[in-house]
N, C-alpha and C positions, 0 to 999 in steps of 0.2 A: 563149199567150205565146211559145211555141217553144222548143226545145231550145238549152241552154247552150252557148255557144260561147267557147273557149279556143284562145291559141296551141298548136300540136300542137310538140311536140320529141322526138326519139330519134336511134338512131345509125344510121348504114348501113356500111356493111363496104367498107373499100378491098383494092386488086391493088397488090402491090408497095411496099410500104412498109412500116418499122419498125412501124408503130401500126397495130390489125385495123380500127378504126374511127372513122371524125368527127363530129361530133354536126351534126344539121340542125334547121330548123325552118320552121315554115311562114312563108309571107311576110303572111298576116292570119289571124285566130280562126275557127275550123271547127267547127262543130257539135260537140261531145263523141262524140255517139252514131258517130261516123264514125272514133274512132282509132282501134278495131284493125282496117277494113277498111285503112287508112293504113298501119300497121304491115305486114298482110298483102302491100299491095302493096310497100311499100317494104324488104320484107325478100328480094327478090328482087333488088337491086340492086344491082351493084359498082360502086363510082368507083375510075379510073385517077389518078394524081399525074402534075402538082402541082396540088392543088385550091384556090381561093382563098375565101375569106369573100366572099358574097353571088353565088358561083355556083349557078347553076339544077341542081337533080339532078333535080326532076321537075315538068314542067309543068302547071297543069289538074288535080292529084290528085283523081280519083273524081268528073269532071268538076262539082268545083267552084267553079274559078275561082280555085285558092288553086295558089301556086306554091311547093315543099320550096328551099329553099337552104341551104348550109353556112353551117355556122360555126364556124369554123376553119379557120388557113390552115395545109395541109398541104405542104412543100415535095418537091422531086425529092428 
């Protein structure tokens, strides 16, 4: 039957802004057994401002085909 697949969400870490963090999410359902390598990868990663709701932070995640995007719009 396959491994359960759910939307993935968590935060990533901004540069230069009042707030340490923005929450993201995947752009479709991803295997479960795959969030904490997600996590692992996206815990490497800073976003600069201003970030807008449904920009790309990471393309392809763990080449699956699944793209991370914000959500929430973070201004200057």
């Amino acid at each position: 039957m396959g491994e359960p697949k759910e939307i993935f969400t968590t935060v990533i870490r901004i540069k230069g802004s009042q707030f340490k963090v923005v929450p993201v999410r995947s752009t479709k359902a991803i295997d479960k057994g795959l969030f904490i390598e997600c996590s692992k990868a996206l815990s490497r990663i800073h976003v600069g401002i201003p970030i807008s709701m449904g920009d790309i932070i990471c393309r392809n995640i763990l080449n699956t085909g699944v793209d991370i995007i914000c959500s929430k719009n973070i201004p200057k």
